[in-house]
N, C-alpha and C positions, 0 to 999 in steps of 0.2 A: 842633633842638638848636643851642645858641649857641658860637661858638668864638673864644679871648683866644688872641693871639697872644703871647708872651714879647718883652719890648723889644727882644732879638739879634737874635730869631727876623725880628719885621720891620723890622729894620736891614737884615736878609740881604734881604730879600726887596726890600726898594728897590731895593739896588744892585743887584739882580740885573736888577731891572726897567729901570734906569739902564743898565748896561751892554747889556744887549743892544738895547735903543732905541739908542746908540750907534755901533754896528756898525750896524745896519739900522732905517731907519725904521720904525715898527710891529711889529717885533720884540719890544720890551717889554712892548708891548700885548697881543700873542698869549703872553705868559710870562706875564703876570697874570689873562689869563682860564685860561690853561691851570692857574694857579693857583689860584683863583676855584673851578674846577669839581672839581679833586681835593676842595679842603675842604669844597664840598657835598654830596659821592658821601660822604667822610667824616663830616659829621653828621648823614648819613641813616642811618648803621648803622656808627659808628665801630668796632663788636666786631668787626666782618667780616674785617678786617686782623689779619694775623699779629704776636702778642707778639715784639720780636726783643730786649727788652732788660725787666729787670726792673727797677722794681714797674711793666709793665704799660704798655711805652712800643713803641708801633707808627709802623707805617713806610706809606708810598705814594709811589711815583714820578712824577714830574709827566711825564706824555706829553710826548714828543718833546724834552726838556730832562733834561740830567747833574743833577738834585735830587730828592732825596725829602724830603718832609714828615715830621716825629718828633713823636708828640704822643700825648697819651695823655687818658683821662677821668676828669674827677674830678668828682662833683656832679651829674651831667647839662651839665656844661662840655667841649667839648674843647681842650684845653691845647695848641699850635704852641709845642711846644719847639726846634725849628731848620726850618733851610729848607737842608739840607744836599748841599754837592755831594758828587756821585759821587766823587771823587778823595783830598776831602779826608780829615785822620786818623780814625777813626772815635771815636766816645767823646768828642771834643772838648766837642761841649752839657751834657753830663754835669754839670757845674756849675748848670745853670739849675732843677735839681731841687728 
């Protein structure tokens, strides 16, 4: 299965990959693959993951990193509607619908 990222969605995920290269060298690197591997676990079986918002917008946590991935399926697509930190307000992406 193929997956579009929302334009926020990989704005977030630059800087997040920018910042944490930042603070440590190859630290970004390891945010992108740990990135990388959530969205392939996810379009092997995107239904696997729990609906936590309706119409049908699921969630995953990116190992070892404060972000879950929000995305849902439309088409045989999986849609990366944010790359959301832990902390942040929740519902914020909600626009990108």
């Amino acid at each position: 299965m193929k997956y579009f990222l929302h334009p926020e969605a990989a704005l977030e995920h630059e800087e997040q990959v920018a910042w944490y290269e930042s603070r440590t060298a190859g630290l970004g690197r390891r945010y992108h693959a740990v990135f990388l591997a959530a969205i392939e676990k996810v379009c092997e079986g995107p239904r696997r993951y729990k609906v936590v918002q309706v119409p049908g917008i699921r969630r995953v946590a990116l190992t070892g990193f404060p972000f879950s991935i929000l995305f849902r399926e439309v088409d045989g697509v999986v849609q990366v509607l944010a790359v959301a930190p832990w902390r942040r307000r929740p519902g914020y992406w909600a626009p990108r619908l």
